[in-house]
C-alpha positions in Angstrom: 122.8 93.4 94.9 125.0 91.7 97.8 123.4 88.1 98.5 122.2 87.9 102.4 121.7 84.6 103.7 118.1 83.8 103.8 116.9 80.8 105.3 115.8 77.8 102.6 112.7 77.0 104.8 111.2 80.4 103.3 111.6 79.4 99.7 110.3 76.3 100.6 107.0 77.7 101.3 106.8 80.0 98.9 106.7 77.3 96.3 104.4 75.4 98.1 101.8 78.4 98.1 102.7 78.4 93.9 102.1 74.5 93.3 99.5 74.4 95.6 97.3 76.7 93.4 98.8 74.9 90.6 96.3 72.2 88.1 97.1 68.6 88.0 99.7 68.2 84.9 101.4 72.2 85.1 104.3 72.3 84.3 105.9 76.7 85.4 109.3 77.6 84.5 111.0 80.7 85.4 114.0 82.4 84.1 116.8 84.6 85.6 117.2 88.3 84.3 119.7 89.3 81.6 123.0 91.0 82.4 122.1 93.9 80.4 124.9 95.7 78.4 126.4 99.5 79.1 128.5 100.6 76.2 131.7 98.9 74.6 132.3 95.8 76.7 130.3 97.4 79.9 127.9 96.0 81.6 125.3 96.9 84.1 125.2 95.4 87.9 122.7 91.9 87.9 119.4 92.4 89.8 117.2 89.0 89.5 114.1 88.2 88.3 111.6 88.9 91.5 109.4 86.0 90.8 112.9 83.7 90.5 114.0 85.0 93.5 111.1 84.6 95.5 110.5 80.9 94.9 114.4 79.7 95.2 116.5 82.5 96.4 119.3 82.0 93.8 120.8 85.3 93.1 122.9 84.0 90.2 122.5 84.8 86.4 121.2 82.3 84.0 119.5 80.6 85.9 115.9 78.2 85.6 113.8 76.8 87.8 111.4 74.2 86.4 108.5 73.7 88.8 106.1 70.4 87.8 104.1 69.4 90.8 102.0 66.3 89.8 105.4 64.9 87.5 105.3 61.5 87.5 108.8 61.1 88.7 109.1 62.9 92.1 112.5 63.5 91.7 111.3 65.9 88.1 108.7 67.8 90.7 111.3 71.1 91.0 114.5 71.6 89.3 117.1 74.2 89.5 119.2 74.8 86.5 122.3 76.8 87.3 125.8 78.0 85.2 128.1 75.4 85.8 131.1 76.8 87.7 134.8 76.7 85.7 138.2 78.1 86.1 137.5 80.9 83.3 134.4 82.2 85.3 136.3 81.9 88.5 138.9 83.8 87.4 137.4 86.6 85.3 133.5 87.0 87.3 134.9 85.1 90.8 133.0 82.1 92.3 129.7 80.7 90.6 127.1 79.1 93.2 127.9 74.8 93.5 124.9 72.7 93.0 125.1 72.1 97.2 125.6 75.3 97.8 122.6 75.6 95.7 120.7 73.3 97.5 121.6 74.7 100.5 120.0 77.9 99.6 116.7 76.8 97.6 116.0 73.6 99.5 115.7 72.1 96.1 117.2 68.9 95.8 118.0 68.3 91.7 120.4 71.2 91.1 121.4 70.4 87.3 124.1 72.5 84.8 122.6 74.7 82.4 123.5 72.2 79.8 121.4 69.8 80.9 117.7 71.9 80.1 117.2 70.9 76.6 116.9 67.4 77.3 115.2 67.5 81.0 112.8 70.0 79.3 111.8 68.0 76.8 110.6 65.4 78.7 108.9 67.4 80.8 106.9 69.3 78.1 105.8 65.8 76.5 104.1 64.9 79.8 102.9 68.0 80.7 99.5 69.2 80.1 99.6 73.2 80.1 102.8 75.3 80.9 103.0 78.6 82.6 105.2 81.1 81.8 105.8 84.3 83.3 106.3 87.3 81.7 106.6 91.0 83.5 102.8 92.1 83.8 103.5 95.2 85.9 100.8 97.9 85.6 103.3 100.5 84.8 106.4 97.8 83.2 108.4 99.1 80.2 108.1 96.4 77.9 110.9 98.2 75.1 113.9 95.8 75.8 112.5 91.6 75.0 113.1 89.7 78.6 114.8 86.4 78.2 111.1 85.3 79.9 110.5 86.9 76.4 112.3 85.7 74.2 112.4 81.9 76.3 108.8 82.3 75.3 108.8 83.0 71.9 111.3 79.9 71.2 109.1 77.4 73.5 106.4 78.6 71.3 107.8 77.8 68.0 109.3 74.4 69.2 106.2 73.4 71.0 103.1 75.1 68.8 100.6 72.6 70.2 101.1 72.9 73.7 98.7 74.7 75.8 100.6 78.0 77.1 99.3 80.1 80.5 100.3 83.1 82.4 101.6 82.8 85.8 101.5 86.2 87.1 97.9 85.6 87.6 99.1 83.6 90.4 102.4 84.7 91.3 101.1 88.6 92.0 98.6 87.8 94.8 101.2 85.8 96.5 104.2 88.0 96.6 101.3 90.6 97.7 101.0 89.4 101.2 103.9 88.4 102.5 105.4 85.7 104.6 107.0 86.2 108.1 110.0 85.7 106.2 109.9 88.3 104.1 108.3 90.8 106.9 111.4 89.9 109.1 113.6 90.7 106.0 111.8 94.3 105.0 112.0 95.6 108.7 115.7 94.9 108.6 115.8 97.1 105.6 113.7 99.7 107.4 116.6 99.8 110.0 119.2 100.0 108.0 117.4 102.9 106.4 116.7 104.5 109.9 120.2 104.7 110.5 120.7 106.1 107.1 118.9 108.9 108.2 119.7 109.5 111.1 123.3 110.1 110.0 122.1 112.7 107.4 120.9 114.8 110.3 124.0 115.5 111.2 125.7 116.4 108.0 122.9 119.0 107.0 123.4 122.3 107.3 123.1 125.6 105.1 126.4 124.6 102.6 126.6 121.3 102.3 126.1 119.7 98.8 123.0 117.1 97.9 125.9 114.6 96.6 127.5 115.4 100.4 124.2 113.8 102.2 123.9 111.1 99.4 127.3 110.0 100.4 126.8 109.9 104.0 123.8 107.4 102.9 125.8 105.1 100.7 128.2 104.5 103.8 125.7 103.5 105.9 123.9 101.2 103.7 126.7 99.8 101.8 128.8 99.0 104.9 126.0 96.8 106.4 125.7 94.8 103.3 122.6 96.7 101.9 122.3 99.1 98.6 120.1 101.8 97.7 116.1 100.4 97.0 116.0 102.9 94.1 118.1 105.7 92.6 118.3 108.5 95.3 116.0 111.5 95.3 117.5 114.3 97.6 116.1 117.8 96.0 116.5 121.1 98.0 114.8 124.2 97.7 112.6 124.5 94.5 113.8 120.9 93.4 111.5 119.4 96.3 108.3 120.3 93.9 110.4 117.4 90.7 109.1 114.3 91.7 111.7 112.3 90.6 114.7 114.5 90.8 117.8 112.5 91.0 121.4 115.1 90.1 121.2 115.6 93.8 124.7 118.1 92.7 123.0 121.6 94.4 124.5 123.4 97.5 121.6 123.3 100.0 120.6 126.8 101.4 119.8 128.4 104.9 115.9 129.0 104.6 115.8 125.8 102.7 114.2 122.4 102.9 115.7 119.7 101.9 113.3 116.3 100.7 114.7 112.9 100.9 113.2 110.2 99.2 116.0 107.3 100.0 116.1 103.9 101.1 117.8 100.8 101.7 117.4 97.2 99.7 118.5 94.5 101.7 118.7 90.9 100.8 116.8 91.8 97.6 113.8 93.2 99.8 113.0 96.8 99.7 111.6 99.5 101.5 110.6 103.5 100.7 111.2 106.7 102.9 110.7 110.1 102.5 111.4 112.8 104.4 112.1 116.7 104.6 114.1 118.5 107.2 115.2 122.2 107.1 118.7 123.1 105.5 119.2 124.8 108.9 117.7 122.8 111.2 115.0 124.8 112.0 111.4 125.2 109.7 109.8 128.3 109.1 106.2 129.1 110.4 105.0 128.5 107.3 107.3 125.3 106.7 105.7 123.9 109.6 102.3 124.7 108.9 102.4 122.4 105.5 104.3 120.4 107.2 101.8 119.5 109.9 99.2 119.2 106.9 101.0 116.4 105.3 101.9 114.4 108.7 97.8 114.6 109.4 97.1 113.6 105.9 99.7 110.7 106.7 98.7 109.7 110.0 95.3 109.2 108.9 95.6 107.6 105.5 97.9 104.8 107.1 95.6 104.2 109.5 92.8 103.3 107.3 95.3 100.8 105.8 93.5 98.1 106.5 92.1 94.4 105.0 89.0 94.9 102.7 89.5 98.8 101.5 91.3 99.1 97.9 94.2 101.1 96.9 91.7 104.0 95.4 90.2 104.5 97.9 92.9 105.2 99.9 93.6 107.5 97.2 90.6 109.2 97.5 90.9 109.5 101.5 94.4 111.3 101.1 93.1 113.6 98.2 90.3 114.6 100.3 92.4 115.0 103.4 95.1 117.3 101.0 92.5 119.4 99.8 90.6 120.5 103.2 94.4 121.1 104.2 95.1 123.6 101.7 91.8 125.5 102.1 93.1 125.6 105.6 96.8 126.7 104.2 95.0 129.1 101.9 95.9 127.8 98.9 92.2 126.8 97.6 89.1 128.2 98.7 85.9 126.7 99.6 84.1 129.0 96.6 86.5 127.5 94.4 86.5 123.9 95.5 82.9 123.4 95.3 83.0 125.3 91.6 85.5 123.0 90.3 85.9 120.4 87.5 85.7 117.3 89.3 87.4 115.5 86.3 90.1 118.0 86.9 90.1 118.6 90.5 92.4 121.9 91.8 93.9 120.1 94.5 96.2 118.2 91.9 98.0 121.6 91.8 100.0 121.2 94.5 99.4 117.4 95.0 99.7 115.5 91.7 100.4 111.3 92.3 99.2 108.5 94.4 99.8 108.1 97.7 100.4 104.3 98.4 102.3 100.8 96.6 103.0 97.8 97.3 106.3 97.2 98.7 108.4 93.6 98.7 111.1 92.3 96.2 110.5 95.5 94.2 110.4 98.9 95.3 106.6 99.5 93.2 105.9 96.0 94.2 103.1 94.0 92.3 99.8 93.4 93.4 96.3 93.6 91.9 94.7 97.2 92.2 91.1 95.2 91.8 91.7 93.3 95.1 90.9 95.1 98.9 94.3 94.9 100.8 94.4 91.8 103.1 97.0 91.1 106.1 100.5 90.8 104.9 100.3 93.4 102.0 103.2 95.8 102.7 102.2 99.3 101.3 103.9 102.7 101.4 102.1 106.1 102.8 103.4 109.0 100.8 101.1 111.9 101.1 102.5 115.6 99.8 101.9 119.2 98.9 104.1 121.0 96.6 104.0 124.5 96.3 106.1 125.8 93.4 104.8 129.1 93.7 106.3 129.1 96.9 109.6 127.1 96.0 109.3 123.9 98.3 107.6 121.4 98.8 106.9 118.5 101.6 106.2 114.7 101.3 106.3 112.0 104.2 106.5 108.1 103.7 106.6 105.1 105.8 105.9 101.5 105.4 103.0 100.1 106.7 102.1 96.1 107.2 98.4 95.8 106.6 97.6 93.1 109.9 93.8 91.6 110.8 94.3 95.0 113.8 95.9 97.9 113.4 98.2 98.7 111.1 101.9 98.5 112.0 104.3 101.5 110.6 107.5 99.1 110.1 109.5 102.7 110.0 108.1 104.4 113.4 111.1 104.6 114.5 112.5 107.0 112.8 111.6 110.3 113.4 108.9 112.2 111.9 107.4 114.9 114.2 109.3 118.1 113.2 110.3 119.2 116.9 112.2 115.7 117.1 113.6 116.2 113.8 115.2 119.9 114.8 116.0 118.2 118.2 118.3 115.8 116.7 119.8 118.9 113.7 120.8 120.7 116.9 122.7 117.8 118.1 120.0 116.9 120.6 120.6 112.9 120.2 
């Protein structure tokens, strides 16, 4: 991902919310990501480690960052290991971050060479009391392919069997959760970027054009302003809009049609998450609209209950029971069967089958803790839906909302969502 200047001052205080919650003689240490491998001498594009990220801002691979509050040398308190720069690397992978530069960006002061850990962490471990280590402790991680957190950990372990060894996504989770002005300022620029993205799709649809045309027209606009795609592209047309992950984006896109977009911009390492689906000819069907109405209700009132002290189930809940009065209404359930069904398998799921808010931030599925109620400065998506394969299409809407002590804000209200704006601007209404 292309590195955006963020200002140091926000690192700054995200370590200072870490160390603050930190005991008297902890000593955290965080790793960069791997460069992980393609085939022969391939490799794939670096993304950092989240939690790395969010308390220094390096974007560089191996990199460390030793954090040891209560040290008794102040000048041991944070540390930033990086690569040291030489004419090899400059030459063959270009331009390797210098330890001002570094400084520059982290607000750390002791930027040391790579080199230098072994001895620096020796020390450190001989006057520290516990060390916390962080490992990937997403609820949904694949854990298949060791980490170098991993693999850091397992070594640490063996050298230092006596030590006493804690987690820190305990602690790092609830604080990437709510988010710093910072960070808000950074997300809603990536909301913009994906507006535009969007927007410029509008005018490229029409019955003809291929998925991979409309997927183009979104990597020049996110690309060209210094951003990438959040997550691998989902643009499905006709029946594809009922795979939930669909990502060949390769089919023609037909008159009659819908086409659903589920697309958005990273930007500075901060993601957001949109969906939307807008009619291959820029018109929707009576029926089209009619589920399509269903879903923006469902939406509208699921993100406004987004707000500090209800919990991510119960959200859940709201928009499943919102879904399923709406397709009694559609006439896809009935009352009779409704109140005669399983409620450990509920017939709603038919047609509406996953959850219908995350946590948004440094990763797309952010992390935060499902057991905690939602407090300002949690970033969540809304993504209610109703597929209909039966029917061949389906319809999902998503925003970002910003969970505040009043009413929600929709960070992506801008961008158009009512589906008489939407064929507006298809028929070159501007």
């Amino acid at each position: 991902m292309k590195t955006i200047p963020l200002p140091a001052e926000m690192f700054v205080l995200h370590r200072q919310r870490l160390t603050s919650r930190l005991p008297a003689g902890a000593l955290a240490i965080l790793n960069s990501n791997d460069v992980l491998p393609t085939n022969a001498d391939g490799t794939m594009g670096f993304h950092q480690n989240a939690d790395l990220f969010h308390l220094s801002g390096i974007n560089q691979e191996e990199s460390v960052l030793l954090l040891f509050p209560t040290a008794f040398d102040d000048k041991q308190r944070e540390i930033l290991f990086l690569r040291e720069p030489n004419e090899h690397l400059r030459i063959w992978d270009g331009y390797k971050l210098s330890r001002d530069q570094a400084r520059e960006r982290s607000g750390i002061t002791q930027v040391k060479w790579l080199s230098e850990l072994p001895s620096v962490l020796h020390r450190l471990m001989c006057e520290a009391d516990s060390v916390w280590l962080n490992t990937n402790e997403h609820l949904s991680a694949n854990l298949d392919v060791p980490s170098r957190d991993l693999r850091f950990i397992h070594d640490l372990r063996q050298r230092y069997p006596l030590h006493r060894f804690e987690r820190l996504a305990p602690l790092m989770h609830p604080l990437r959760a709510v988010k710093t002005p910072g960070e808000i300022e950074v997300i809603r620029q990536a909301c913009a970027i994906t507006r535009d993205g969007f927007l410029r799709t509008l005018d490229v649809i029409q019955p003809g054009v291929n998925e991979a045309e409309i997927e183009a027209e979104l990597a020049h606009e996110f690309i060209s302003r210094k951003a990438v795609f959040a997550y691998p592209p989902i643009i499905c047309s006709g029946e594809n809009n009922c795979i939930l992950h669909y990502n060949s984006n390769d089919q023609e896109c037909r008159d009659g049609e819908l086409v659903l977009m589920d697309v958005a911009a990273g930007y500075g390492q901060y993601m957001s998450d949109l969906t939307r689906t807008v009619p291959v000819s820029g018109r929707f069907t009576a029926r089209q609209r009619d589920v399509y109405r269903a879903v923006l209700r469902t939406f509208r009132a699921t993100a406004q209950a987004m707000r500090p002290g209800i919990y991510l189930q119960e959200l859940r809940r709201l928009s499943q029971e919102l879904i399923e009065a709406e397709l009694i209404e559609l006439g896809l359930l009935s009352k009779e069967e409704v109140a005669a069904q399983d409620p450990e398998a509920p017939l709603f799921k038919k047609y509406y089958m996953h959850g219908v808010a995350h946590h948004l931030g440094l990763d797309v599925h952010d992390v935060g803790l499902n057991s905690q109620p939602l407090q300002p400065g949690n970033i969540l998506t809304c993504e209610p839906a109703i597929y209909i394969a039966e029917e061949k299409f389906g319809i999902r809407l998503e925003n970002d909302i910003l969970v505040t002590e009043g009413d929600p804000i929709d960070l992506m209200a801008d961008i158009p969502i009512e589906p008489e704006e939407i064929e507006r601007l298809m028929r070159g209404g501007g």
